[in-house]
DOVEXRO-921521 format. One record per residue (C-alpha): residue in one letter; x negated, y, z negated. Coordinates in steps of 0.5 Angstrom, whole numbers, padded with zeros to 4 digits, always signed. Last residue first. Layout:
<recs>
AXYZ ...
</recs>
This chain:
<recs>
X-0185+0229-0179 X-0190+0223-0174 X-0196+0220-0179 X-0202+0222-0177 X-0207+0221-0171 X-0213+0219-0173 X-0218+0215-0169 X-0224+0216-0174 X-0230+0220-0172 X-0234+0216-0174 X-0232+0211-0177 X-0231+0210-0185 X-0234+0204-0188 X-0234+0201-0195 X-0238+0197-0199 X-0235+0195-0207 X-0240+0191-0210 X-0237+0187-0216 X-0239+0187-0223 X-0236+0181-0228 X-0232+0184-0233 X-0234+0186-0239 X-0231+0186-0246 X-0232+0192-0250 X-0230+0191-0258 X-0224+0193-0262 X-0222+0194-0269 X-0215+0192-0272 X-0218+0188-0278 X-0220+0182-0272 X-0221+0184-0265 X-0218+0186-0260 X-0221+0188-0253 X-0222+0194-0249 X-0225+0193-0243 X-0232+0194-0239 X-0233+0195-0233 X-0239+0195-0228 X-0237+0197-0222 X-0242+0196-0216 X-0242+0202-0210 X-0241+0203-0203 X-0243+0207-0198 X-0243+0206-0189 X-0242+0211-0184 X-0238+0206-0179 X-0241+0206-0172 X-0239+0198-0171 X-0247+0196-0172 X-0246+0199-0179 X-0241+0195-0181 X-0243+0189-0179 X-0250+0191-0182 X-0246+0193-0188 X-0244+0186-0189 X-0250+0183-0187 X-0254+0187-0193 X-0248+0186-0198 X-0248+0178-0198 X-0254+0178-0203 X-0250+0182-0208 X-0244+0176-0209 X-0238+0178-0212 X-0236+0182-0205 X-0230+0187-0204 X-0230+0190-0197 X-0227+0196-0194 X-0227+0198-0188 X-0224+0205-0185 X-0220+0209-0179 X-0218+0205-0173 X-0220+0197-0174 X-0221+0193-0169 X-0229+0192-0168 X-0230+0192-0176 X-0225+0188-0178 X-0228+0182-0172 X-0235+0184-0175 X-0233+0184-0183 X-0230+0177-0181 X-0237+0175-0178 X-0241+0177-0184 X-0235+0174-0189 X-0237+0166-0186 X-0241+0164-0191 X-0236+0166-0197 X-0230+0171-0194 X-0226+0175-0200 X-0223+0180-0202 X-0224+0184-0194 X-0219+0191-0194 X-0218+0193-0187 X-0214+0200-0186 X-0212+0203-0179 X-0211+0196-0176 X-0210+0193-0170 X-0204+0189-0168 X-0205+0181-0170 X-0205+0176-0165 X-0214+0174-0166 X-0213+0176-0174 X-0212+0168-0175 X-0219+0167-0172 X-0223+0171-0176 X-0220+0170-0181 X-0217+0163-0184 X-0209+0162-0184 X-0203+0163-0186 X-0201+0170-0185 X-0196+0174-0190 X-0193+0180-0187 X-0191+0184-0195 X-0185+0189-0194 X-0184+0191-0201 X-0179+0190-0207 X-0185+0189-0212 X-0182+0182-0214 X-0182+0181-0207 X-0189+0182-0205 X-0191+0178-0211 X-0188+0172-0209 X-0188+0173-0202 X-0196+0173-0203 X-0195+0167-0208 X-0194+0162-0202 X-0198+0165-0198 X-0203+0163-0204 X-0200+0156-0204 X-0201+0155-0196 X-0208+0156-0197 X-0212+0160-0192 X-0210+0167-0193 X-0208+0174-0189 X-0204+0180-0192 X-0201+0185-0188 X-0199+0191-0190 X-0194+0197-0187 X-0197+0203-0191 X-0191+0206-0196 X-0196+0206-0202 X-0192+0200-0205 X-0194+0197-0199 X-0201+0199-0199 X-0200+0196-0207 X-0197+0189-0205 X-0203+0189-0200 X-0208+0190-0204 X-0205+0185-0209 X-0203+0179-0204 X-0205+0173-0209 X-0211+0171-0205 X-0211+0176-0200 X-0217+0173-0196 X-0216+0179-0190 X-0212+0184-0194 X-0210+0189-0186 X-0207+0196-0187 X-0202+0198-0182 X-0201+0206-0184 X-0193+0209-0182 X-0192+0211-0189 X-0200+0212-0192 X-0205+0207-0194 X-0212+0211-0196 X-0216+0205-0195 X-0222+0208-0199 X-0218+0210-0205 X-0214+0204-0205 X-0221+0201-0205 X-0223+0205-0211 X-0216+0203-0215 X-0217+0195-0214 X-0224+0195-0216 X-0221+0198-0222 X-0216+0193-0222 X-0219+0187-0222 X-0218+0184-0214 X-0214+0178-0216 X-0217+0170-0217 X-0216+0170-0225 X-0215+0162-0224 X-0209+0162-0219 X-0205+0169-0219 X-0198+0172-0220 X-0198+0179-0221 X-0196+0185-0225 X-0201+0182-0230 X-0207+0183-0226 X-0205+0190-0228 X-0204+0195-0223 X-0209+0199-0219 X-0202+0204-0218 X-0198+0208-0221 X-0192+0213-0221 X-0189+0209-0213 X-0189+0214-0209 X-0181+0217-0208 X-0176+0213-0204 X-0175+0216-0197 X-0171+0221-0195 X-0166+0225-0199 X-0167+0227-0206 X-0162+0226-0211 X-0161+0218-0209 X-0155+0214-0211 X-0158+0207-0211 X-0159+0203-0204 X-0154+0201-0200 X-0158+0198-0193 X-0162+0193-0196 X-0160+0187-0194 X-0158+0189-0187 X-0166+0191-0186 X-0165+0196-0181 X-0169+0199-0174 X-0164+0205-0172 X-0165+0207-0165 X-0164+0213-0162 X-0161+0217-0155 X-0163+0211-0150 X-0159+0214-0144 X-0166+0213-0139 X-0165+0205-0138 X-0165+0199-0143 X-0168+0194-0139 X-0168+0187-0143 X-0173+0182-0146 X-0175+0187-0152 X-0168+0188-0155 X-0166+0181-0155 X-0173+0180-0159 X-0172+0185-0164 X-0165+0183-0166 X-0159+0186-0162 X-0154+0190-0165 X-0151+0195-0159 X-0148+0202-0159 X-0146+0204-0153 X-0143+0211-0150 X-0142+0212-0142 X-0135+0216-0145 X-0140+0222-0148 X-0143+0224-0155 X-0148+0219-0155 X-0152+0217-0148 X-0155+0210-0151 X-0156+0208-0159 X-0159+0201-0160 X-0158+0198-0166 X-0164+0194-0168 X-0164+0188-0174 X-0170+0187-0178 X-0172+0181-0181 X-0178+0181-0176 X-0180+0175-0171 X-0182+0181-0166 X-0182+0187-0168 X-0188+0190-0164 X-0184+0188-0158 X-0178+0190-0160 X-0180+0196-0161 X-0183+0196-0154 X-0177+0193-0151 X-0172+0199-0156 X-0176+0205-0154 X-0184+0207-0154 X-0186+0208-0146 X-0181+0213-0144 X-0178+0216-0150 X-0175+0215-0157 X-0172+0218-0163 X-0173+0212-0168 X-0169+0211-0174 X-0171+0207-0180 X-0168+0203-0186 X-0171+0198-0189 X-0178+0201-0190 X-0186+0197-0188 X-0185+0195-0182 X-0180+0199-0178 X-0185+0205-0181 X-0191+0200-0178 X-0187+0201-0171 X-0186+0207-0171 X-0193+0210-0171 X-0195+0206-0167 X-0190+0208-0162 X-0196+0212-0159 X-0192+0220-0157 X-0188+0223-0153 X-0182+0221-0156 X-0184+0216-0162 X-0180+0221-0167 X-0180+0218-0174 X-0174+0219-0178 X-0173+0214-0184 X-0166+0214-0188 X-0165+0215-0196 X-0159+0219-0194 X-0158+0216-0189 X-0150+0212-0191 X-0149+0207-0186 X-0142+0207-0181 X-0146+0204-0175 X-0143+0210-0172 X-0143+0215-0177 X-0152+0212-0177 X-0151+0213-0170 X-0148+0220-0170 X-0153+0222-0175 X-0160+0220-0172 X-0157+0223-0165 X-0156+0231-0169 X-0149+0233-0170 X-0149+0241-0166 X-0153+0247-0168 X-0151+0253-0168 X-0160+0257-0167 X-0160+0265-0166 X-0166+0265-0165 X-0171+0271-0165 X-0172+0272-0172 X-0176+0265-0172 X-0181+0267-0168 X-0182+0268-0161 X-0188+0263-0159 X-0187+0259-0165 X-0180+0260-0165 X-0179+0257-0159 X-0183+0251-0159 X-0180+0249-0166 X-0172+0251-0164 X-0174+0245-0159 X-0172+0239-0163 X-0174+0234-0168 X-0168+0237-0172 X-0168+0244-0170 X-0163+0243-0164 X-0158+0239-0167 X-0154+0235-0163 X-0157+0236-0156 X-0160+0243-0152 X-0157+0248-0149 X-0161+0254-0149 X-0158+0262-0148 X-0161+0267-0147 X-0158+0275-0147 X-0163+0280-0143 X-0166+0285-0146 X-0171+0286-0140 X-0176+0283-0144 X-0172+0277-0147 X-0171+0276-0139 X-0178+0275-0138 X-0179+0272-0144 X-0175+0266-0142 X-0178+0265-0136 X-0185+0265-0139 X-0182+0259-0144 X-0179+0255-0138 X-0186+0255-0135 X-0188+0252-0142 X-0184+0247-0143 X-0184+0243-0137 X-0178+0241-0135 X-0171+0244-0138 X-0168+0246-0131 X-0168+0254-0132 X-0160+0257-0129 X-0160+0265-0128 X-0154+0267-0129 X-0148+0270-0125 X-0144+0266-0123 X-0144+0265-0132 X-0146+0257-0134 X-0139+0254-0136 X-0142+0247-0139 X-0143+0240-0136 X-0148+0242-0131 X-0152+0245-0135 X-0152+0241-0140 X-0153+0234-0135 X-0160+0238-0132 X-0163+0239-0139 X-0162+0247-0141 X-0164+0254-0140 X-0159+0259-0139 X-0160+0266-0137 X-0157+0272-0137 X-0151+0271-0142 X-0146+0275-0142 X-0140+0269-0144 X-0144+0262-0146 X-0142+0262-0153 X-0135+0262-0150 X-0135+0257-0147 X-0135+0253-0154 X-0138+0246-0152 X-0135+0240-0155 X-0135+0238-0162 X-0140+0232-0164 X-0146+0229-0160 X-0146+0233-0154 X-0149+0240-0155 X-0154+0243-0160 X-0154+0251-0158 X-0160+0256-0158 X-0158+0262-0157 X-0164+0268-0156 X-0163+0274-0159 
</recs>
């Protein structure tokens, strides 16, 4: 068997796990804490593979392995590498308080219906747009993705960071910093989690399954769910193909270039994307908010005319253009040339297809698309109904290929 052992973050060490034992695997400031056998041989936790072949070696010769590793060793931790190589019935796992639940103890937060991303190892996007779109969120960092490079990215948000560093020993610091006061600071090695937080929304209901709020029951909403100007809203059967093309998913950040009232972006953040919505006028940003917090998300309203006001914003995985006029071949192209996965363009007009696919096409997306016809039931007098039609809509999108995917962090 090998004993896998979480330490650092709850109950000390109990020595006498380590009794027999002939091999020790573990980080540099386990082993050097703990009361590892005179006669046992001692791995310094590296490069995983080496340790492994180390392992199996003594497994074979029935020695007793144990590995020290922090807090709960099976949360975002190395009990997955080891029974991937030796299967689950080989470890005997006693796991010690995970990182995210000694600083949400800390921080005296419930966390059940917390976010955990790991950015260890990994492009911090991904927890970048999980801060963004939910209100509570903890990430397990690592070189290249702690608290400046989250801070960085979080930069003029609502969002509050508290930085955990070396829990579970005498050098432990928890700091409430705002993201801007995280990305201006070196914060050193001992960072063990960061918990991203909107104070305003840290006591949810009382949940019966744990981790985030389960998606939403429908989409492609009515117009009616929405506040708008003069019937200016994506209709929501254009509305529900290009949530189909986009995709949004959590830790997504899906563009709505001329967003008028900010529908698909409220809907892409209702689907646990992070959403930005960018519009020229002052009073449909305005409405954006509006909309946005009437569905209780996170919606980024940018004020300003694409494609000059796309210049300071992240890249994308999704885009969706609702709107352009004469400039929309030049928007579609700055789209096309920062997005990740998919472009989604609604057009009105049919003679703007050719240059908006052409913009696509030129930036190694595979383009389809379709006009919608749809006609809706309407009431008439003596309890019959008519069909009303609405105004066709040619819906084009492009996918590139291959599309740069690396999914959301588990």
């Amino acid at each position: 068997m090998i004993t896998v052992v979480g330490t650092g973050t709850g109950a000390p060490l109990d020595a006498g796990v380590l009794a027999g034992a002939r091999l020790v695997v573990g980080g540099r400031r386990h082993l050097d804490a703990a009361p590892v056998p005179a006669d046992a041989e001692r791995v310094v936790l590296g490069s995983l593979a080496p340790a492994l072949d180390v392992i199996e070696r003594h497994l074979d010769k029935a020695h007793r392995v144990v590995v020290l590793a922090s807090g709960d060793p099976g949360f975002f931790g190395i009990v997955r590498v080891l029974a991937e190589r030796f299967g689950s019935g080989a470890l005997d796992v006693r796991p010690g308080v995970s990182s995210v639940a000694a600083a949400f103890a800390r921080a005296g937060v419930p966390w059940d219906d917390a976010v955990v991303v790991s950015a260890h190892g990994r492009d911090p996007r991904t927890a970048v747009n999980v801060c963004r779109a939910r209100p509570k969120v903890a990430v397990l960092t690592g070189p290249g993705a702690g608290p400046a490079e989250l801070g960085a990215a979080l930069r003029g948000s609502a969002r509050v960071l508290l930085v955990a560093s070396a829990l579970g020993t005498a050098e432990e610091r928890v700091e409430r910093v705002t993201p801007a006061e995280a990305a201006d600071r070196d914060w050193g090695a001992a960072v063990s989690v960061v918990l991203c937080l909107d104070e305003a929304r840290l006591l949810g209901p009382v949940r019966t399954v744990a981790g985030p709020p389960a998606g939403p029951a429908g989409w492609a909403l009515a117009e009616a769910e929405f506040a708008h100007r003069d019937s200016m809203i994506t209709k929501f059967e254009v509305r529900a193909l290009a949530l189909a093309r986009l995709g949004p998913r959590l830790g997504d950040l899906v563009w709505d270039v001329g967003a008028g009232s900010g529908s698909v972006a409220v809907e892409c953040a209702r689907l646990g994307a992070a959403a930005v919505a960018v519009e020229k006028t002052r009073d449909g940003v305005e409405r954006i908010r509006a909309n946005a917090a009437a569905h209780g998300v996170d919606v980024h309203a940018v004020h300003g005319a694409a494609p000059a006001a796309l210049a300071e914003l992240d890249d994308p995985d999704a885009v969706f253009v609702g709107g352009g006029g004469a400039e929309l071949p030049e928007i579609v192209s700055a789209c096309a040339r920062r997005a990740r996965r998919t472009v989604v363009v609604a057009m009105a007009a049919l003679d703007r297809v050719p240059a908006a696919r052409d913009a696509l096409a030129w930036a190694g997306f595979d383009c389809d698309g379709v006009l919608l016809q749809s006609s809706r039931l309407s009431p008439l007098p003596g309890d019959v109904s008519r069909l009303a039609a609405t105004n066709p809509v040619f819906l084009l999108w492009g996918v590139r290929t291959p599309p740069v995917d690396e999914g959301v962090a588990q």
